[in-house]
N, CA, C and O of each residue as an XYZ file, in Angstrom:
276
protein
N      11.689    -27.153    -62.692
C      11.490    -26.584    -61.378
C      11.238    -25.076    -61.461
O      10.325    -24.547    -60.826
N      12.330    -24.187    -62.509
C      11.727    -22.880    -62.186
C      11.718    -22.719    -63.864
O      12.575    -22.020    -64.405
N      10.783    -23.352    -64.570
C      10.375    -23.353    -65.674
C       9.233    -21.895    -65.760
O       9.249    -21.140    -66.732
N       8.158    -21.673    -64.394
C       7.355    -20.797    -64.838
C       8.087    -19.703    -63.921
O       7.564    -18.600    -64.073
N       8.722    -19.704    -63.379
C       9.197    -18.235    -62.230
C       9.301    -17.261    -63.078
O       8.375    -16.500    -62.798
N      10.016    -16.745    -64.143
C      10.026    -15.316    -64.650
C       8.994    -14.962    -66.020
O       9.450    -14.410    -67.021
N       7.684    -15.329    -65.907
C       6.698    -14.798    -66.403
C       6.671    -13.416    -66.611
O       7.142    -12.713    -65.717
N       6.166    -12.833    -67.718
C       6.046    -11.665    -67.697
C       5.237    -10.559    -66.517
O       5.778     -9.628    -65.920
N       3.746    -11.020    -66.414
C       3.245    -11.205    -64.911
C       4.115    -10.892    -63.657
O       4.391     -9.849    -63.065
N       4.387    -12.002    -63.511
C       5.202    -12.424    -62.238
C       6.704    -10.761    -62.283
O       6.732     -9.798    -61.517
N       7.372    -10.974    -63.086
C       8.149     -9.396    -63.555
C       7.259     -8.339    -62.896
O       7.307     -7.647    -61.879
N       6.646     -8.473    -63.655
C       5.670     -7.063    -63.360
C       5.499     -6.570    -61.685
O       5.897     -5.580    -61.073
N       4.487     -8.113    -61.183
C       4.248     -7.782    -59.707
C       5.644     -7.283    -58.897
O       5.817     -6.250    -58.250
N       6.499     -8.302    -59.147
C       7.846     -8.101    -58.431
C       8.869     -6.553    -58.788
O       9.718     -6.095    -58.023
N       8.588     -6.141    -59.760
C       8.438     -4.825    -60.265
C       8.337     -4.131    -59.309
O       9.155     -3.657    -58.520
N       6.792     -4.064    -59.453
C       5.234     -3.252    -58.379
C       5.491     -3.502    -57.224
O       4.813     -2.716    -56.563
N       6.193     -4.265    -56.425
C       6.871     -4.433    -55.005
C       7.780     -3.753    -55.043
O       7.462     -2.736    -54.427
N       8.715     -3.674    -55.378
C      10.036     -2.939    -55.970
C       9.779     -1.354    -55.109
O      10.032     -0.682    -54.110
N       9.099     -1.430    -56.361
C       9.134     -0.076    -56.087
C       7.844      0.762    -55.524
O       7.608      1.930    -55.830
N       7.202      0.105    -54.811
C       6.014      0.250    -53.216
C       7.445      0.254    -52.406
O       7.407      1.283    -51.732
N       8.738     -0.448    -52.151
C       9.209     -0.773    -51.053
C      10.010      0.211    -51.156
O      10.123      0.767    -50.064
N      10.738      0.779    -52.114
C      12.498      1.738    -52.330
C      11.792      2.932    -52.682
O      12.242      3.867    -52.019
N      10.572      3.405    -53.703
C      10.047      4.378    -53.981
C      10.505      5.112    -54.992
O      11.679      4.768    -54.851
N      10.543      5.972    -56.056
C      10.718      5.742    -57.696
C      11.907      6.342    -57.555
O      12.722      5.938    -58.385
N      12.422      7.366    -56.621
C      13.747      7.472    -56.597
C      14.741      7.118    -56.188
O      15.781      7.676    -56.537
N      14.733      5.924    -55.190
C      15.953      4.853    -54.980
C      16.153      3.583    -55.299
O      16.806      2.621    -54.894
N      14.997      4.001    -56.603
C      15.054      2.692    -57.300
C      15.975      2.926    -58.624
O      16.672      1.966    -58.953
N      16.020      3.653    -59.110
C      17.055      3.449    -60.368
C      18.907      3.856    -59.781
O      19.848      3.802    -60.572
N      19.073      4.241    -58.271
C      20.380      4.024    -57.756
C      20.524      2.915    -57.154
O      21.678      2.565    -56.905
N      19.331      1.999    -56.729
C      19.202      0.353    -56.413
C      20.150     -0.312    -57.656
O      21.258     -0.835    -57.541
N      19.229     -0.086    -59.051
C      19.683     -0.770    -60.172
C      21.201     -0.270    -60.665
O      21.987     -0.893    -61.379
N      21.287      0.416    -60.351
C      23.102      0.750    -61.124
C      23.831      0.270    -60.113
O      24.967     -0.084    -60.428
N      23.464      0.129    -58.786
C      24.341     -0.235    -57.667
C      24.384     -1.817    -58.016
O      25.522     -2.278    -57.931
N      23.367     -2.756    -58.395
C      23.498     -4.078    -58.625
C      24.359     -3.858    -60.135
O      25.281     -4.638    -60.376
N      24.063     -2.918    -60.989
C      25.022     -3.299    -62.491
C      26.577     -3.169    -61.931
O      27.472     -3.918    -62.321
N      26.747     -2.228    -61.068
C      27.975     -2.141    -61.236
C      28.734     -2.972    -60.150
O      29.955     -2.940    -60.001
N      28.065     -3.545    -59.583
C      28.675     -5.164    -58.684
C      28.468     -6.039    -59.872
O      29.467     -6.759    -59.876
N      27.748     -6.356    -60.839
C      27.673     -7.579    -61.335
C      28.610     -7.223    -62.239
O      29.191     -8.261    -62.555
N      29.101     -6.226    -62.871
C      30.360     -6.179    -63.928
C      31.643     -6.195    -63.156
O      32.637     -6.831    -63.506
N      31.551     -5.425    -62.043
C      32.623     -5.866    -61.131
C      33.373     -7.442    -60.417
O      34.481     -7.780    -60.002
N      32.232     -7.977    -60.561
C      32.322     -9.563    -60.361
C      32.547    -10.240    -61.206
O      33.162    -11.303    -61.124
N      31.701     -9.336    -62.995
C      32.712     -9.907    -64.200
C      34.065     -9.934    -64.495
O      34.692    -10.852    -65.025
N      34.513     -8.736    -64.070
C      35.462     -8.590    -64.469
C      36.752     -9.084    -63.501
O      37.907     -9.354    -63.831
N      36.213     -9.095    -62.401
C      36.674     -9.980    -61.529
C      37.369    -11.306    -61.742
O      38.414    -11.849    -61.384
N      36.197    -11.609    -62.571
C      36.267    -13.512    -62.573
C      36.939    -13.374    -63.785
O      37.721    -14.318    -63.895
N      36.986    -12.675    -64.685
C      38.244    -12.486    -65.979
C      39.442    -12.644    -66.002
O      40.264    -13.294    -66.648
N      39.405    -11.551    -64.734
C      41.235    -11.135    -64.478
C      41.822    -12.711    -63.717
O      42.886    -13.298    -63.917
N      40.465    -13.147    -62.638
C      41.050    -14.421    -62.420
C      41.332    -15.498    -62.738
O      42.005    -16.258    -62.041
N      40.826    -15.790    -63.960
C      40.717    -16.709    -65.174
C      42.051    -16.475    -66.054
O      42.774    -17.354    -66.523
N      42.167    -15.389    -66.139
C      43.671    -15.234    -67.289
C      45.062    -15.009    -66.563
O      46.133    -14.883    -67.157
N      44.816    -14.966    -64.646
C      46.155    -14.560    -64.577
C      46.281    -16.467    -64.454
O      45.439    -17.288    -64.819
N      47.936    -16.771    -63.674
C      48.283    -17.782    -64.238
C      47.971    -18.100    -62.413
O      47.387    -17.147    -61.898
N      48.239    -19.117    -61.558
C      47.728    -19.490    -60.538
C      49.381    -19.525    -59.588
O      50.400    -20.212    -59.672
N      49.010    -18.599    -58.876
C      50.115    -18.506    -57.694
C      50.887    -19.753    -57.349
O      50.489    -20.859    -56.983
N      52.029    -19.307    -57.553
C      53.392    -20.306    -56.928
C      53.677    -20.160    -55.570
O      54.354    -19.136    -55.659
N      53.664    -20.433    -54.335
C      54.502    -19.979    -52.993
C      56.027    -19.696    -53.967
O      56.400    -19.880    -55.126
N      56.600    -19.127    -52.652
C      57.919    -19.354    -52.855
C      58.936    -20.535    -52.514
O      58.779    -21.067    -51.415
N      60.242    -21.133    -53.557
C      60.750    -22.094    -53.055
C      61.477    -21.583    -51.403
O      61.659    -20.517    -50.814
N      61.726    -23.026    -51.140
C      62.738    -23.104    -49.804
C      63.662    -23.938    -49.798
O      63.355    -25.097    -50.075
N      64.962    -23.646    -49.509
C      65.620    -24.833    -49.645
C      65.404    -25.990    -48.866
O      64.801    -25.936    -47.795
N      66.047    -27.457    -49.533
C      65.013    -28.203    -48.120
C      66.369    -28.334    -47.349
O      66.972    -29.308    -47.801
N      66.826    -27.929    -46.700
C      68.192    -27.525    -45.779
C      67.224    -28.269    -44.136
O      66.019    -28.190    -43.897
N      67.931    -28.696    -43.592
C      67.260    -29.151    -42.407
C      68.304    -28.368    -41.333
O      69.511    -28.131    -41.290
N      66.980    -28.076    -40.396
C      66.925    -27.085    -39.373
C      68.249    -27.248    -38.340
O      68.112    -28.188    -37.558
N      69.464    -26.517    -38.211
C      70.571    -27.041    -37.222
C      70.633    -25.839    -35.965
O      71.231    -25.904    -34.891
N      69.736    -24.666    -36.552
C      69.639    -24.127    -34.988
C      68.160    -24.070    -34.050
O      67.325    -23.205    -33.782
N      68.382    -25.575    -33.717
C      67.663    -26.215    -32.981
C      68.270    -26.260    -31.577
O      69.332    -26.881    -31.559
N      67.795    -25.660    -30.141
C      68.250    -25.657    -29.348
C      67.501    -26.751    -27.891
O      66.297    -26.937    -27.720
N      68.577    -27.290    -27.071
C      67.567    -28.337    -26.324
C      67.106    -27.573    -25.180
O      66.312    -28.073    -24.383
């Protein structure tokens, strides 16, 4: 299905849009703004991977006696 989408070509034009649309100087603070979300989302998914998975807290199972009619 997307066997031909990232052609070298195809790069290029989408490139050449790029930067017709942002213009040569808000294009390389475009690109660090996407690096540093996508390492942020790495590192993200790291920390969430190695911590261990939340417990609630217990309760005793004590049943409720200040219950009023």
């Amino acid at each position: 299905m997307f066997e031909g989408l990232f052609q070298p070509m195809h790069l290029l034009v989408i490139f050449a849009i790029a930067l017709l649309i942002f213009g040569p100087k808000k294009l390389p603070e475009l690109g660090k703004g996407i690096g540093e979300g996508i390492k942020a989302l790495k590192s993200g998914m790291k920390d969430a991977t190695s911590d261990p998975p939340a417990t609630p807290p217990s309760t005793p199972n004590t049943p409720n006696t200040d219950v009023k009619s």
